[in-house]
Wavefront OBJ file of the C-alpha trace (Angstrom):
o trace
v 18.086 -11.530 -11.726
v 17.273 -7.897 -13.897
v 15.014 -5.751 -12.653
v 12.450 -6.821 -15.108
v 12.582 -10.634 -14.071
v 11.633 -9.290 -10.212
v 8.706 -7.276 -11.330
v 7.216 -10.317 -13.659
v 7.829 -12.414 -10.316
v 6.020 -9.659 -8.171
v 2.835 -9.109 -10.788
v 2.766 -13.345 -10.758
v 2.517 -13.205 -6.655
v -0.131 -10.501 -6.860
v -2.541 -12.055 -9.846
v -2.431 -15.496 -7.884
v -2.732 -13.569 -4.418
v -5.487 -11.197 -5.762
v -7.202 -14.372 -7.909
v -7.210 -16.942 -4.811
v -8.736 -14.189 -1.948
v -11.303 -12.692 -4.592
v -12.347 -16.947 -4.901
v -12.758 -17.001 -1.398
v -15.283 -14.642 -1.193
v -12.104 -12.696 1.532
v -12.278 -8.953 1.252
v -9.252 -7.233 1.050
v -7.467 -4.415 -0.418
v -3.820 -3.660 -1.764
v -1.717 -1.788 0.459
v 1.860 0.273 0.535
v 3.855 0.891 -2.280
v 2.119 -1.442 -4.558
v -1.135 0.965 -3.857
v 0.586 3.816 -4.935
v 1.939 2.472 -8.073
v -1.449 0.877 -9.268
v -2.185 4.905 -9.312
v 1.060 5.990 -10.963
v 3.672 5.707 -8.377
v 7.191 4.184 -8.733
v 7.034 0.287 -9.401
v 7.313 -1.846 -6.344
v 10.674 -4.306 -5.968
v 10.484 -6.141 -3.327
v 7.035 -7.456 -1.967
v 3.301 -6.804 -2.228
v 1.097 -5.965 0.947
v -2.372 -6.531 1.363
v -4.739 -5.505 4.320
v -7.263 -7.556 5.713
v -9.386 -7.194 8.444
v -8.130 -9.053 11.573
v -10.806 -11.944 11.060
v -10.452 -12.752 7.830
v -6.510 -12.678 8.043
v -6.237 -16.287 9.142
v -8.466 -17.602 6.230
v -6.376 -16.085 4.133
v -3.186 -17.350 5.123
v -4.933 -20.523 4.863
v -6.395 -19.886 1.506
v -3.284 -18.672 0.034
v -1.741 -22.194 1.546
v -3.883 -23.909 -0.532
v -3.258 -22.332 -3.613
v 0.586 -23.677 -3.193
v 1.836 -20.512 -1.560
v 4.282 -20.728 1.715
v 3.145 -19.536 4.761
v 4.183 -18.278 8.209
v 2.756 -17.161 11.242
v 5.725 -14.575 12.151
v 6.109 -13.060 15.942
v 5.079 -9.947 14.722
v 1.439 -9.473 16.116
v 0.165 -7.739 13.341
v 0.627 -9.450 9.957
v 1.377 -13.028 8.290
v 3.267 -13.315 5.321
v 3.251 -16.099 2.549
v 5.329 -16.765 -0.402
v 4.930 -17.206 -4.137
v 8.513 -18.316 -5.244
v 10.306 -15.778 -3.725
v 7.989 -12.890 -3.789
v 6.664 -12.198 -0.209
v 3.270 -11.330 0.467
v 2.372 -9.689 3.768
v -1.177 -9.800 5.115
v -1.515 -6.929 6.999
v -4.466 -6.549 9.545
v -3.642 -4.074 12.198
v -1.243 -1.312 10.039
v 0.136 1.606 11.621
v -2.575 3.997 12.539
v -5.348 3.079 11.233
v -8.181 0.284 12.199
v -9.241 -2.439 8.819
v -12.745 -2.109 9.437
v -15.640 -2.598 6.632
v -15.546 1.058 6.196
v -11.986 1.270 5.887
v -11.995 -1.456 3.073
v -14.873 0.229 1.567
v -12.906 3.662 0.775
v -10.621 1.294 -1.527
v -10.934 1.655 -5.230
v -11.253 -1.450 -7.629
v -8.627 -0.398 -10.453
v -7.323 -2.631 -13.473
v -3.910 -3.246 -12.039
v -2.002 -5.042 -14.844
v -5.364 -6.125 -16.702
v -6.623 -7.899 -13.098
v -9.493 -6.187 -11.344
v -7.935 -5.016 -7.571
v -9.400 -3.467 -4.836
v -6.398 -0.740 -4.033
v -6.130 1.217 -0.719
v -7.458 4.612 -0.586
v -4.296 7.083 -1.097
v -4.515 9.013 1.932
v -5.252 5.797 3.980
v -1.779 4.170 2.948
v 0.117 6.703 3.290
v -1.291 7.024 6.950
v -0.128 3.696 7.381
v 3.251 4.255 6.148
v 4.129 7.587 7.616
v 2.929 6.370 11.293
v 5.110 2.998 10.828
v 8.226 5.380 10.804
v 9.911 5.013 13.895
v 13.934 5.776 15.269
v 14.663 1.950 14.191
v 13.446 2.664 10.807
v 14.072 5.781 9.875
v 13.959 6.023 5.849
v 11.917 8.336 3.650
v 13.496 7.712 0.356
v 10.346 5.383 -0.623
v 7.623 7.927 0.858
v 9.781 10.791 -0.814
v 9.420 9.285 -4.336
v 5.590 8.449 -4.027
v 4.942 11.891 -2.593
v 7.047 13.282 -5.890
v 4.863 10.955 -8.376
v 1.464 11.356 -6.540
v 1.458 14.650 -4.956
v -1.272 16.418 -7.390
v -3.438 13.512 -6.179
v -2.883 13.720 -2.228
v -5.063 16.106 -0.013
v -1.979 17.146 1.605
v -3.494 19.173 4.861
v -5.689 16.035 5.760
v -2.603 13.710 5.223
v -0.955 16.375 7.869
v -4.090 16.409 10.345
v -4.225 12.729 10.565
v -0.733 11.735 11.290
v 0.074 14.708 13.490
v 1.016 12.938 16.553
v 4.033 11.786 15.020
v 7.562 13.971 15.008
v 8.741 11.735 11.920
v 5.793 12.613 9.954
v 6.079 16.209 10.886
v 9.857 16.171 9.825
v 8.683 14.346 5.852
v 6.427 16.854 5.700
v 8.909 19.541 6.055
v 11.339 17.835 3.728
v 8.806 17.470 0.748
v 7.822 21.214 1.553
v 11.184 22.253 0.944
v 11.383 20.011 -1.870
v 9.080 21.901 -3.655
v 6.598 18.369 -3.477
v 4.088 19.303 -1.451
v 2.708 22.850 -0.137
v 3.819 24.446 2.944
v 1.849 23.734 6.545
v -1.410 25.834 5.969
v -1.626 26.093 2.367
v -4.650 24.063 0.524
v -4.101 20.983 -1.831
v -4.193 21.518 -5.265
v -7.643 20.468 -6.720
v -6.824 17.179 -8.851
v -8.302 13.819 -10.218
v -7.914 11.384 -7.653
v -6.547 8.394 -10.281
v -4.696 9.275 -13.213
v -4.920 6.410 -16.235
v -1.752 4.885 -16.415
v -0.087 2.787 -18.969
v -0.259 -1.399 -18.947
v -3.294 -1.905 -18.078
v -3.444 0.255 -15.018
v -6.141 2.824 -13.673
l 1 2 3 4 5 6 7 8 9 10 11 12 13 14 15 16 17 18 19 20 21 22 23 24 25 26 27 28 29 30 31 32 33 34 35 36 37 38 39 40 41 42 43 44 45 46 47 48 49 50 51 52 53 54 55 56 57 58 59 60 61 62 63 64 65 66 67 68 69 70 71 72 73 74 75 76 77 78 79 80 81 82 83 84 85 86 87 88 89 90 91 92 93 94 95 96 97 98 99 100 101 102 103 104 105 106 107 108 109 110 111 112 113 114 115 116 117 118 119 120 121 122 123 124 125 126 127 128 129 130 131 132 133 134 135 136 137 138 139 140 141 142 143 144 145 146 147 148 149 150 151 152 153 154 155 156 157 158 159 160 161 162 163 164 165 166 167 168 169 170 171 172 173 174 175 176 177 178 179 180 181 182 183 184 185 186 187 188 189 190 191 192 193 194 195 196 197 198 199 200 201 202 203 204
């Protein structure tokens, strides 16, 4: 399978996904590094994630079900996943470091992601999520690297810093994109920028 056949597969999984919860009447919001491409980051490969809050993440497993989608109720205590072919779809409602509340889903922004109408994580939320999922078992920045390369002139860097402070492995990714040249040093303000840059097919 190219490259190109697994992102057709992945933009399939998320217009169904995005189509069948926005029927439902389930609010929701797209999460990781699908989020950060719908705003100009590096295309996704693998799967989509989308966060829910804790109540409505059983509905829609269930809703997704319906719509012909696998599902599974992994051991994990924090997320379900479902399938569209092989595209997997994690529905994540208690993320690293940060609560899915009505506020939290509120600070999303509802961009044209591939012509389809998404609500899409706020930036500073996700990467939150990501940098305090980072643990000694998983132990990889190449992902957060190239979103933080593609995205940086859109990130409020020192707030990014003050929220995930309590974590060494955030502390050591934000001295690697500092001495990247990505992001500014510890101290220095974020450069003033438009939060969403337009993007080409169909994105915002």
């Amino acid at each position: 399978m190219t490259a190109n056949d697994e992102f057709e597969r992945l933009i399939a999984a998320l217009k169904i996904t995005v189509a069948t919860l926005r029927d439902r009447g389930i609010p929701f919001m797209l999460g990781g590094s699908a989020a950060a491409w719908a705003r100009g980051g590096p295309v996704p490969r693998k799967d989509l994630d989308l966060m829910l809050k804790p109540a409505d993440a059983q509905p829609a497993l269930e809703a997704l079900g319906d719509a012909g989608m696998r599902t599974e109720h992994p051991p994990e205590e924090w997320l379900y996943k479902a399938w569209h072919d092989d595209v997997l779809v994690d529905l994540i409602f208690r993320p690293s470091g940060l609560d899915i509340t009505d506020e939290t889903l509120g600070r999303a922004e509802t961009l044209s992601v591939m012509a389809v109408s998404t609500p899409v994580m706020n930036l500073e939320d996700m990467l939150v999520t990501m940098l305090l999922s980072i643990d000694e078992h998983c132990l990889d920045y190449g992902a957060l690297v190239a979103i933080a390369r593609s995205l940086r002139e859109q990130i409020d860097w020192a707030g990014l810093r003050t929220r995930t402070v309590s974590s060494p492995y955030a502390k050591a990714f934000f001295t690697l994109v500092a001495e990247l040249g990505i992001a500014p040093p510890a101290g220095a303000p974020s450069p003033a920028a438009p939060r969403v840059r337009v993007l080409p097919s169909g994105r915002r």
